[in-house]
C-alpha distance (Angstrom), angle and dihedral (degrees) to the residues before:
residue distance angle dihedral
X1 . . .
X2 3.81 . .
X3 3.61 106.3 .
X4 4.28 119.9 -168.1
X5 3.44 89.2 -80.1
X6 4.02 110.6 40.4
X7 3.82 75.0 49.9
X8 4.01 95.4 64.4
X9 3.93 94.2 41.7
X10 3.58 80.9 157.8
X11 3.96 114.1 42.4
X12 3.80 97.7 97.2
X13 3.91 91.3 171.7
X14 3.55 126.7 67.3
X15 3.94 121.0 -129.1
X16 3.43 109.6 -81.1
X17 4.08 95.9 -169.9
X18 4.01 91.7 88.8
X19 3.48 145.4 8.0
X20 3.84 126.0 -146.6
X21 3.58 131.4 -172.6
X22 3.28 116.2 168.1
X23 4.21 140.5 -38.6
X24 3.91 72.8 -44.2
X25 3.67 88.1 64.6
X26 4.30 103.1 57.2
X27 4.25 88.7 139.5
X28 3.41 106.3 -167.2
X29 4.06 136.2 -173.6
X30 3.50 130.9 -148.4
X31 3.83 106.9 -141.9
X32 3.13 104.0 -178.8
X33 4.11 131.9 -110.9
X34 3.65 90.2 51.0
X35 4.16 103.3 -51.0
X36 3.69 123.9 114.0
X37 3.69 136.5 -173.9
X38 3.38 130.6 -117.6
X39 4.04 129.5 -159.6
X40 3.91 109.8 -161.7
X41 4.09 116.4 176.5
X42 3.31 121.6 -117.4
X43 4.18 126.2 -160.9
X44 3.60 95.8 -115.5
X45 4.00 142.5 13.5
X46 2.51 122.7 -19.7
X47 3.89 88.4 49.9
X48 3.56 99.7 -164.0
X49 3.48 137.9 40.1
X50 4.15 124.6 -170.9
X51 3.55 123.1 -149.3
X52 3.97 121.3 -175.5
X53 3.92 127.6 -126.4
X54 4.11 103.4 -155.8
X55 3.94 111.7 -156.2
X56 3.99 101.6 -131.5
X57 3.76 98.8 -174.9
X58 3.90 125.7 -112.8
X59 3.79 86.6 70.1
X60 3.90 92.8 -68.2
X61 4.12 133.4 137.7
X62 3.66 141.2 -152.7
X63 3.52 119.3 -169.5
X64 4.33 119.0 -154.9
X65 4.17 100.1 -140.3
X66 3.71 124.3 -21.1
X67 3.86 114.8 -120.0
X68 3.98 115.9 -122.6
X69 3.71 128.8 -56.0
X70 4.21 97.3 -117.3
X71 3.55 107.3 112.8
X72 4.08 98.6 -112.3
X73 3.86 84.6 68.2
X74 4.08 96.3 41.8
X75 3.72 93.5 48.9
X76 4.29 92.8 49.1
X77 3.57 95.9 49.9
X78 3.86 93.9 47.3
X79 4.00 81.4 48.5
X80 4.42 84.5 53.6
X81 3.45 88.0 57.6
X82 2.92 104.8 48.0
X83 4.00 92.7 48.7
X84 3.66 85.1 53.0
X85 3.69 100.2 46.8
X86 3.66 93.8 -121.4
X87 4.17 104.9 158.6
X88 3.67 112.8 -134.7
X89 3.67 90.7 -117.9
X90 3.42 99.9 51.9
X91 4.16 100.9 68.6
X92 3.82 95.0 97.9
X93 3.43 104.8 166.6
X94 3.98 142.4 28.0
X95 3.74 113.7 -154.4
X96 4.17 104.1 -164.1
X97 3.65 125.1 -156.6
X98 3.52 89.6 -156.8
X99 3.80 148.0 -47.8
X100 3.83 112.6 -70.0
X101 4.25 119.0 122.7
X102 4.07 89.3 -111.1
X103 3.66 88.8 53.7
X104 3.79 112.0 30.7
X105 3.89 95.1 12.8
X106 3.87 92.8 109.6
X107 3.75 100.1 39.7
X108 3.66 93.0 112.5
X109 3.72 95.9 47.3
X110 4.28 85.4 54.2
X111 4.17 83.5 53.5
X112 3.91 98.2 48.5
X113 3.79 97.3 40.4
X114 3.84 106.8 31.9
X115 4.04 110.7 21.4
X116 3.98 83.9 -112.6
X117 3.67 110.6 179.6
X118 3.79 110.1 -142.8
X119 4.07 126.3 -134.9
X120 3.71 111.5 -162.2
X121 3.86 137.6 164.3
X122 3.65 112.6 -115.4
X123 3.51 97.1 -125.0
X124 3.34 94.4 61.8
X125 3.89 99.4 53.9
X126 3.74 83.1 52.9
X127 4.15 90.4 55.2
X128 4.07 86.7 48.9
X129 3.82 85.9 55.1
X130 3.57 99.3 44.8
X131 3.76 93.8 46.1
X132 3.89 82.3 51.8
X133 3.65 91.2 50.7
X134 3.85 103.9 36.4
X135 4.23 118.9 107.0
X136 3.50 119.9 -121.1
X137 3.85 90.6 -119.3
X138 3.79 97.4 59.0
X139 4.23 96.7 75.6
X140 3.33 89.7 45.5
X141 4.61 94.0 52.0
X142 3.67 78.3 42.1
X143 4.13 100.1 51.8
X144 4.55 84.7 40.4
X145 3.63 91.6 61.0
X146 3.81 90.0 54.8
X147 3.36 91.2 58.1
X148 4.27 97.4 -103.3
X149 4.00 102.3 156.9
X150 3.94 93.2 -129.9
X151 3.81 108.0 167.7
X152 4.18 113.0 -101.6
X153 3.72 85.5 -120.1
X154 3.58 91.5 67.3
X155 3.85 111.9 93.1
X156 3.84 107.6 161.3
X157 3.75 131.9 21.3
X158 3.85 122.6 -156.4
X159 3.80 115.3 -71.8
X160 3.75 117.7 -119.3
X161 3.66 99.2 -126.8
X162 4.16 85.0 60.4
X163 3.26 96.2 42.3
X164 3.92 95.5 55.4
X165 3.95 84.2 35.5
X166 4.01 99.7 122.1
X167 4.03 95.4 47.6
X168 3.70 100.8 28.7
X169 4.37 118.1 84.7
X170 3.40 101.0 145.3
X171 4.35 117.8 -163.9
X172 4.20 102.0 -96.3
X173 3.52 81.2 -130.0
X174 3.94 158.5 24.3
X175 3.53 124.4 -126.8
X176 3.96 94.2 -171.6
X177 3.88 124.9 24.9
X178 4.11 106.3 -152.8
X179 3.30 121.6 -127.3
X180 3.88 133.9 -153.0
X181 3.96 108.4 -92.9
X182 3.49 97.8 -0.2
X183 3.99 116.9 138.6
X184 4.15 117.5 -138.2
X185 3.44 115.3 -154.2
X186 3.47 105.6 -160.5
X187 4.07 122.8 169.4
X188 4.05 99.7 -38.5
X189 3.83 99.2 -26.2
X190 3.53 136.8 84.8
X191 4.23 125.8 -145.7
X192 3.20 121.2 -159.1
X193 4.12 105.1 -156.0
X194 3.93 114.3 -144.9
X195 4.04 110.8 179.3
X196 3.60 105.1 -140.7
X197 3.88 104.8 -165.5
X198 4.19 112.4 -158.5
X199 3.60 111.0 77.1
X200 3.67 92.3 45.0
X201 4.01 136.0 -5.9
X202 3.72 85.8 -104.6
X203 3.32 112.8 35.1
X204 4.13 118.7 144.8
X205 3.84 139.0 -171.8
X206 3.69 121.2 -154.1
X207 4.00 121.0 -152.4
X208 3.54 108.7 -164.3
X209 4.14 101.8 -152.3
X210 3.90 104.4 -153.0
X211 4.01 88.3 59.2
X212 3.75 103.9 25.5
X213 3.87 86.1 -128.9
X214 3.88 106.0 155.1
X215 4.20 102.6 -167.1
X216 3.96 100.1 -160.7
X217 3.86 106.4 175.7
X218 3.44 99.3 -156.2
X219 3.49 105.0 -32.4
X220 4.15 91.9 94.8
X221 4.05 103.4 31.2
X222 4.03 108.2 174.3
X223 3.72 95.6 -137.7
X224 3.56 115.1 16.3
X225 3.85 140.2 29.9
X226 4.13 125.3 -108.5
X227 3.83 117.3 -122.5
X228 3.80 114.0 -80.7
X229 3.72 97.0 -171.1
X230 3.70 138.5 159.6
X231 3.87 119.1 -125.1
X232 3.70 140.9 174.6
X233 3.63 109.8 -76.5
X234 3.61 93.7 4.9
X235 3.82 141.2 115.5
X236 3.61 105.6 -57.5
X237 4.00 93.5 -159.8
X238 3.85 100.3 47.2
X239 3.39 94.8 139.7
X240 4.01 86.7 54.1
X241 3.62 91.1 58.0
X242 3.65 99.2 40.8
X243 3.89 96.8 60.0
X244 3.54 86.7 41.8
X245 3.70 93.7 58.9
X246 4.10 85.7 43.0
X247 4.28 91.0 61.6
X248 4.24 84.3 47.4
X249 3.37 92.1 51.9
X250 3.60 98.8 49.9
X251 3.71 93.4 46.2
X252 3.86 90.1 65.1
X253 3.65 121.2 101.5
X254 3.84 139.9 -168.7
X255 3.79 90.0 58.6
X256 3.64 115.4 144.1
X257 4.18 98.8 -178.3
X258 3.31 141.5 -3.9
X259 3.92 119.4 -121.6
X260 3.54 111.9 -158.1
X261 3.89 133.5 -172.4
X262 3.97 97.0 -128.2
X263 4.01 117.5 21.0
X264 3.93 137.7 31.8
X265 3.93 128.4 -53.0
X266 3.79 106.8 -92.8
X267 3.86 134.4 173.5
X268 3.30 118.1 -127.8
X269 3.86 126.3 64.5
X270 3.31 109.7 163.9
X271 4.15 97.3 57.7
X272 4.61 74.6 49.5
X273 3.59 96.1 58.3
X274 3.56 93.5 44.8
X275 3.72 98.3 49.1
X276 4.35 83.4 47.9
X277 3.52 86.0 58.5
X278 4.10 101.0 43.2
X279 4.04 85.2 50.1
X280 4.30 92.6 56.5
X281 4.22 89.6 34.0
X282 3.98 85.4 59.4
X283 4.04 96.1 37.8
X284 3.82 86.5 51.6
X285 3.94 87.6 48.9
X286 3.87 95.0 51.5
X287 3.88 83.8 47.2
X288 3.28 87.1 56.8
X289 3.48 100.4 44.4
X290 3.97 88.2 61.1
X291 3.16 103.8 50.0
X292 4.12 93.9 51.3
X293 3.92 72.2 80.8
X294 3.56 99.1 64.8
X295 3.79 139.4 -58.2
X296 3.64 123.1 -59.7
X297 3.97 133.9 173.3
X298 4.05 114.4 -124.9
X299 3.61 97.7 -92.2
X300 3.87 90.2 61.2
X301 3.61 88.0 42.4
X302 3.80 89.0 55.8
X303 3.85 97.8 57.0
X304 3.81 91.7 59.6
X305 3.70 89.7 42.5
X306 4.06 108.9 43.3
X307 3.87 95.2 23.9
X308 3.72 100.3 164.3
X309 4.06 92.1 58.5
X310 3.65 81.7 59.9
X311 3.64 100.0 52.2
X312 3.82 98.9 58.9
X313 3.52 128.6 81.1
X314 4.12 109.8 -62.6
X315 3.95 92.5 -134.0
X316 3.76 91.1 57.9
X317 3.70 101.2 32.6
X318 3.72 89.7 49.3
X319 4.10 102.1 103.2
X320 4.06 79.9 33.1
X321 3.92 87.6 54.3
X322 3.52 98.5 47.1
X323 3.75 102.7 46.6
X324 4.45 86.1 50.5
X325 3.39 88.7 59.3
X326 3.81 97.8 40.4
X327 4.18 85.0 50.8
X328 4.30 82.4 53.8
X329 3.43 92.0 58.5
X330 4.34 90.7 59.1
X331 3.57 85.9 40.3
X332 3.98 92.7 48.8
X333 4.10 97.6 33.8
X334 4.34 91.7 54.8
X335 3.72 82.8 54.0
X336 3.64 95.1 52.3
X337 3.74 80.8 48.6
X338 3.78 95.4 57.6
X339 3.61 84.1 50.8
X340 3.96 87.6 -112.7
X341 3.83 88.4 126.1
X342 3.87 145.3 17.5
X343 4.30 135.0 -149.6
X344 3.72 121.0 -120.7
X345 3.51 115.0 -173.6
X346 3.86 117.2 -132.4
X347 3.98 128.4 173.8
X348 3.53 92.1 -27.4
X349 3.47 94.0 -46.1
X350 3.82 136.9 109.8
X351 3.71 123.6 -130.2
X352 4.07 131.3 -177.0
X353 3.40 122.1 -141.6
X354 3.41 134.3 -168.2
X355 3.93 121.8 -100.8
X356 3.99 87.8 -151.3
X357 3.01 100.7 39.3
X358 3.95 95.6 58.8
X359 3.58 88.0 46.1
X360 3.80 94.9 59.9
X361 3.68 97.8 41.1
């Protein structure tokens, strides 16, 4: 699955706004018109992620994504609240872009120490079961047939539900699924829920209307791209979806800022979404390009493409290594989709071919 940091493959530089060490650390934002920023650390790069307490009136919370579960995180959000006078009591409800440990990694800890009723997309409660559910053997049948040279004697590769084991405590349960469209009024403010498929299945936005504060998660970074990768029992177009999401993003209007998991506040979405979409059109057209050559399975594809995760040392660009070529396979499968390229099967292994280049040979 595409944990914080397979999904900033390329964010090579920490944020620089904040630094947090500790409870000590609890970096907080005033907004304006009752929402404040908070910076929570995270174990790798990105180094920071910021979650949102929205003031609700009547001397009730939400909170926009949770931060992980590990104890640095737990102990500098507690230290937030406390700086912004937020009772325990009073954080009623969790809104949750989607899934991942840095953004849904504390949910349980918000159920067992403040009541907090959780709002979820349904897709992404079934991702946390089938991560739950999913043998150790299946990533690694998956990552073979894409042509990743991983030793015969290796049978099983960690599951991702251990390997995100010390941040991730996700709530059991949730008390509202979110629907596409739908408007939550919660205390004095009104969210309007747009699902924003890419990143993950489930993956949601919330505009709240009086401020014109559109929270994205990381649908809309402002300097980088999320992970659009393809895993074992997941989407097979994500890709598709994601750009798709992009064009109904930028078609909204009314929004004031954009509020984004990783990065600084900025203004303008629309001319965001776009540029998210130019940077995949043009990876998809160097793709392309390479495979007018001759056929080539993902993990071939993904040493032209990501060359620098390559070039380091294979030990400690392995998680890197895997997740590039994982993000080659979107890349490569909407292109099949557009009919730009087809599979052929050899040795267990798949290959894409170009279309065009079959046609002129």
């Amino acid at each position: 699955m595409a944990c914080s940091l397979q999904g900033h493959l390329r964010d090579r530089e920490s944020d620089s706004r904040v630094s947090i060490q500790g409870p000590e650390g609890g970096k907080t934002v005033d907004l304006g018109q009752g929402i404040h920023e908070v910076f929570l650390p995270l174990p790798a790069k990105p180094t920071i992620i910021n979650v949102y307490l929205v003031d609700l009136g009547n001397g009730e919370w939400a909170l926009i994504d949770t931060g992980t579960a590990r104890p640095p995180s737990r102990e500098a959000f507690r230290s937030a609240l406390d700086k912004i006078g937020v009772a325990p009591g009073s954080l009623k409800y969790l809104l949750a872009t989607h899934h991942h440990p840095d953004h849904f990694g504390a949910s349980a800890a918000l159920v067992e120490d403040f009541g907090t009723r959780i709002y979820l997309h349904p897709k992404e409660r079934e991702t946390i079961a089938w991560m739950s559910e999913m043998s150790g053997s299946t990533m690694v049948d998956h990552v073979r047939r894409h042509g990743i040279p991983i030793p015969p004697e290796v049978k099983e590769a960690p599951k991702p539900a251990n390997v995100w084991a010390d941040g991730f405590r996700p709530a059991p349960q949730t008390d509202h699924e979110l629907v596409d469209g739908e408007r939550l009024q919660l205390g004095n403010r009104e969210f309007e829920v747009i699902h924003t498929p890419g990143h993950t299945a489930g993956h949601c936005c919330f505009l709240e209307h009086h401020t014109g504060a559109l929270f994205v998660g990381d649908h809309l970074l402002p300097k980088i791209t999320p992970h659009i990768g393809v895993f074992a029992g997941g989407p097979q177009n994500p890709l598709g979806d994601f750009i798709a999401s992009q064009e109904k993003i930028a078609a909204l209007e009314g929004i004031r800022f954009v509020a984004p998991a990783h990065g600084g506040i900025y203004p303008d979405h629309s001319r965001r979404a776009r540029q998210l979409i130019a940077h995949h059109e043009h990876r998809m057209r160097e793709m392309l390009d390479y495979l007018q050559k001759k056929p080539a399975s993902a993990y071939e594809v993904a040493q032209h493409a990501f060359k620098w995760v390559f070039e380091g040392d294979p030990e400690e660009q392995r998680f890197n290594r895997g997740a590039a070529v994982m993000e080659t396979i979107a890349h490569l499968n909407l292109l099949e989709a557009r009919q730009d390229l087809r599979t052929i099967e050899r040795d267990q292994v798949i290959y894409f071919e170009s279309r065009k280049g079959i046609q002129n040979s």
